[in-house]
KOLPANU-821275 format. One record per residue (C-alpha): x, y, z negated. Coordinates in Angstrom, 3 decimals, decimal comma, padded with zeros to 6 digits. Each point is the difference from the previous one (the first is absolute). Example, Ala and Ser with C-alpha at 12.3 -4.5 7.8 and 13.67 -1.06 7.14 Angstrom:
2
<r><c1>012,300</c1><c2>-004,500</c2><c3>-007,800</c3></r>
<r><c1>001,370</c1><c2>003,440</c2><c3>000,660</c3></r>
***
This chain:
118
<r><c1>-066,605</c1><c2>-071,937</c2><c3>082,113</c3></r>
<r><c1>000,307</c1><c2>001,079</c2><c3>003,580</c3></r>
<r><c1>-000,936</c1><c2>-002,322</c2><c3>002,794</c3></r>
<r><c1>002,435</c1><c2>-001,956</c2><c3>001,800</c3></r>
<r><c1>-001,492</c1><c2>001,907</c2><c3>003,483</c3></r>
<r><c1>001,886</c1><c2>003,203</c2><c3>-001,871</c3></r>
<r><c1>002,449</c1><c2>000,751</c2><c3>002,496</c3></r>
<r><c1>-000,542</c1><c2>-002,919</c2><c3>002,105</c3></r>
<r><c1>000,028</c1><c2>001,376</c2><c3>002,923</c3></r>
<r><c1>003,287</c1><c2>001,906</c2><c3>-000,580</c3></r>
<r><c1>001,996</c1><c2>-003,555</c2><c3>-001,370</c3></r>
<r><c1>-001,446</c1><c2>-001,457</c2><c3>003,298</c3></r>
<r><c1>001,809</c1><c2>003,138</c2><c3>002,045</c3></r>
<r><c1>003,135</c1><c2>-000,832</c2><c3>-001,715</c3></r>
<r><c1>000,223</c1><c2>-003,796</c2><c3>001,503</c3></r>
<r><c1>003,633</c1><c2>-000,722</c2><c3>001,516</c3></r>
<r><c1>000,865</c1><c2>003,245</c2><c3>-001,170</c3></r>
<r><c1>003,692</c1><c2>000,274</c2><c3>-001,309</c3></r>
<r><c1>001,769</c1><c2>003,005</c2><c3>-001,983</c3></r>
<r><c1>003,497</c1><c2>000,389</c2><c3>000,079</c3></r>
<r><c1>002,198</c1><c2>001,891</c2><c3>-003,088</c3></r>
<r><c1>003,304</c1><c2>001,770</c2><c3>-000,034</c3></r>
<r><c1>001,329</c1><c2>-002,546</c2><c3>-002,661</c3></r>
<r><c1>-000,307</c1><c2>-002,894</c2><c3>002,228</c3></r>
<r><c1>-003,300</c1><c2>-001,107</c2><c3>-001,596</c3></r>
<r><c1>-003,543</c1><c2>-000,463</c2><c3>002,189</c3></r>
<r><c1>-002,669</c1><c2>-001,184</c2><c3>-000,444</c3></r>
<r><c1>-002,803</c1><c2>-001,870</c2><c3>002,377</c3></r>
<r><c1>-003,837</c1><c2>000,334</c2><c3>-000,414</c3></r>
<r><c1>-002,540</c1><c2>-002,870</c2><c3>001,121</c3></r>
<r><c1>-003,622</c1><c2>000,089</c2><c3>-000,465</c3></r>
<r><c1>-003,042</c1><c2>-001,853</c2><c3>001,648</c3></r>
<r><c1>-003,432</c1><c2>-000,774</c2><c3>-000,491</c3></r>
<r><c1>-000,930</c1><c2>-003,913</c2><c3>-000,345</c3></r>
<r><c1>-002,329</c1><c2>-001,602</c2><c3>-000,948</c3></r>
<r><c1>-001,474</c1><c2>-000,006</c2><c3>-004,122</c3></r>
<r><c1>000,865</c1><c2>-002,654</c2><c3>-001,956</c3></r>
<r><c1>000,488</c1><c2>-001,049</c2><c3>-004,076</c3></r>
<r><c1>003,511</c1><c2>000,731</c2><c3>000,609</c3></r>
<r><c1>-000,552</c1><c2>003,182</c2><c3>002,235</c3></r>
<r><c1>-003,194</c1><c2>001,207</c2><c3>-001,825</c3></r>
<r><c1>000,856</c1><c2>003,958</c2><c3>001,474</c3></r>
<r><c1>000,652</c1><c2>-001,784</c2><c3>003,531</c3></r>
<r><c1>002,957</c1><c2>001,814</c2><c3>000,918</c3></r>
<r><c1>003,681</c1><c2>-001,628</c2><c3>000,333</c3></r>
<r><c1>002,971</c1><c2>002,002</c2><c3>-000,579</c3></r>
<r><c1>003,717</c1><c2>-000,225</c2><c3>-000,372</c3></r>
<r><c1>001,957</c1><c2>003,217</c2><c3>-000,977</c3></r>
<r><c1>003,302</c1><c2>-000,208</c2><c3>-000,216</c3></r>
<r><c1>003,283</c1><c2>001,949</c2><c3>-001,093</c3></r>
<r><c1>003,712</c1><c2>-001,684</c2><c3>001,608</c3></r>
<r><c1>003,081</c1><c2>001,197</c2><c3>-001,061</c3></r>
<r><c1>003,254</c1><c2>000,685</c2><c3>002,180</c3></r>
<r><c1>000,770</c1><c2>-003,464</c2><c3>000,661</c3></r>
<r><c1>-003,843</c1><c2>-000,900</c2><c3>001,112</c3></r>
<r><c1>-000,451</c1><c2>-001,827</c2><c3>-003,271</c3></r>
<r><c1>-003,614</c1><c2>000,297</c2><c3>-001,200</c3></r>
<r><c1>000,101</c1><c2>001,773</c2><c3>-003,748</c3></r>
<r><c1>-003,277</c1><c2>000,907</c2><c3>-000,530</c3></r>
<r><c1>-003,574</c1><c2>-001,349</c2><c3>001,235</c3></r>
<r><c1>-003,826</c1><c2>000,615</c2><c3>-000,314</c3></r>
<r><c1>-001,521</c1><c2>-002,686</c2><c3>002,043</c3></r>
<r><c1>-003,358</c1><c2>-002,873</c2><c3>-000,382</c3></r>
<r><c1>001,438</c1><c2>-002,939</c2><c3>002,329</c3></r>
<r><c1>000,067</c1><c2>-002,796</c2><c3>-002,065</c3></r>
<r><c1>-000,940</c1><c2>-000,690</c2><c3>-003,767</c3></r>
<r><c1>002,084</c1><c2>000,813</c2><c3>-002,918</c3></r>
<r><c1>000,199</c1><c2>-002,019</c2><c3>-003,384</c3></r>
<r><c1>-000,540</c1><c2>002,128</c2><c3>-003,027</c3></r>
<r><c1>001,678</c1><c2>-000,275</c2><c3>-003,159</c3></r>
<r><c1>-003,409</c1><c2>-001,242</c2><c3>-002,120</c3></r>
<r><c1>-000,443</c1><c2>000,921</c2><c3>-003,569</c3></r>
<r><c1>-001,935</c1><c2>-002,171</c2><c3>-001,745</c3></r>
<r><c1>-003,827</c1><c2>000,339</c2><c3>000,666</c3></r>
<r><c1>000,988</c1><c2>001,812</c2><c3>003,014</c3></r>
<r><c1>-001,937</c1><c2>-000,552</c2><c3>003,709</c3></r>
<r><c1>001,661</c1><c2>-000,561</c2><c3>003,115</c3></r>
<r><c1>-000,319</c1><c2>003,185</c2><c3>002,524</c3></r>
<r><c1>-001,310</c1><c2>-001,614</c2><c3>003,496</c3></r>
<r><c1>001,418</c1><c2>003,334</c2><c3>001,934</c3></r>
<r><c1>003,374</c1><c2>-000,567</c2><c3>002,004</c3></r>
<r><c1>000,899</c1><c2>004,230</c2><c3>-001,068</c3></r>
<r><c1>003,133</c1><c2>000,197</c2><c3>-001,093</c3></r>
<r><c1>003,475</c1><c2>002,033</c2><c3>-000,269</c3></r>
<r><c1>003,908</c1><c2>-001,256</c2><c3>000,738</c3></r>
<r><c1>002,609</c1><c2>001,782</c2><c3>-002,114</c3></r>
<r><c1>003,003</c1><c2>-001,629</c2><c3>001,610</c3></r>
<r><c1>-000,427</c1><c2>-003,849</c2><c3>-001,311</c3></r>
<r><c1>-003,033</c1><c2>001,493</c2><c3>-002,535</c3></r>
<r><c1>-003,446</c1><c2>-000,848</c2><c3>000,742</c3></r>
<r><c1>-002,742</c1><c2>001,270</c2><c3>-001,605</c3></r>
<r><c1>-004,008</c1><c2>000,203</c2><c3>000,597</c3></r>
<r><c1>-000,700</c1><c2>003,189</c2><c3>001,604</c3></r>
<r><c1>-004,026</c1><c2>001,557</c2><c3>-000,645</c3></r>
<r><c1>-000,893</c1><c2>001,033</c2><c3>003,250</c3></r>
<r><c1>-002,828</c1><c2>002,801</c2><c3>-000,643</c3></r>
<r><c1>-000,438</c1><c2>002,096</c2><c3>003,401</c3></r>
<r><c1>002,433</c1><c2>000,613</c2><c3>002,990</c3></r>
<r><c1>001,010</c1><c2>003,377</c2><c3>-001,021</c3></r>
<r><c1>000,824</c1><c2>-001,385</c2><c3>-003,708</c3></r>
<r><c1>002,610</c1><c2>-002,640</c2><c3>002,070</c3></r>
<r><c1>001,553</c1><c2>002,663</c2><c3>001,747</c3></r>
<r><c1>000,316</c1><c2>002,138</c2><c3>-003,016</c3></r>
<r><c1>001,547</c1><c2>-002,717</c2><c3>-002,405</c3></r>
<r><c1>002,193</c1><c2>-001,281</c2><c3>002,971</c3></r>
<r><c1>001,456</c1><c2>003,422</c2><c3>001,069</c3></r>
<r><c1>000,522</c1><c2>001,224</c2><c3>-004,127</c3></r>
<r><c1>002,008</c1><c2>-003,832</c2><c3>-000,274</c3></r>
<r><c1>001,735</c1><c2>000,914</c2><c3>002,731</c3></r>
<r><c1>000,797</c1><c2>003,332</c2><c3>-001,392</c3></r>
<r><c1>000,949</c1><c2>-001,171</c2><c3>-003,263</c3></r>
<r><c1>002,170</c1><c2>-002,715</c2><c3>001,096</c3></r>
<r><c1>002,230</c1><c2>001,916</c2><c3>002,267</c3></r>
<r><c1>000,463</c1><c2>002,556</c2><c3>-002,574</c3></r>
<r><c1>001,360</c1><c2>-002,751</c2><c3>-002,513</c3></r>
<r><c1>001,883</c1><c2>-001,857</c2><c3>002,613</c3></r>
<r><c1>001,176</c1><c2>002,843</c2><c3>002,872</c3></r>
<r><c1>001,740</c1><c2>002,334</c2><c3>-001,515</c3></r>
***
């Protein structure tokens, strides 16, 4: 497993940043360091995000506030706040390095737009 410092320093560049498509689509980048904690083990926060045409949020990798997981039985809690948004979908999101957010956030984006823009 990579470290979460893997591409750190480029998430942190990308802060604020904003991408604009042809189809209407964008999406908005935000990334800063804070402070470690049970929740934020990696000590990075994050919200990546992909808006459609009418500004309506459709899809979302972000850690600001805690998520309750469906449990199976005999199944523990996570602590972490990582998580995705797949228009009213939320599911627990395994944040493993930086780059690795970037990577599953930009192939989502990818393969959503090719299902829904067409």
């Amino acid at each position: 497993m990579e470290k979460p410092i893997a591409g750190l320093e480029y998430l942190l560049m990308l802060h604020g940043e904003i991408f604009r498509m042809d189809n209407g689509y964008w999406t908005k980048i935000e990334a800063w360091m804070t402070s470690t904690t049970e929740q934020v083990p990696h000590g990075i926060r994050y919200s990546l995000t992909l808006h459609d045409h009418n500004n309506d949020r459709v899809l979302g990798y972000d850690n600001a506030h805690h998520i309750k997981p469906k449990l199976k039985q005999f199944a523990v809690e996570k602590t972490t706040w990582d998580h995705k948004h797949l228009k009213n979908k939320v599911k627990q999101y395994e944040f493993e390095s930086a780059y690795q957010l970037l990577e599953d956030f930009w192939k989502e984006v990818d393969s959503y737009l090719k299902e829904v823009v067409r």
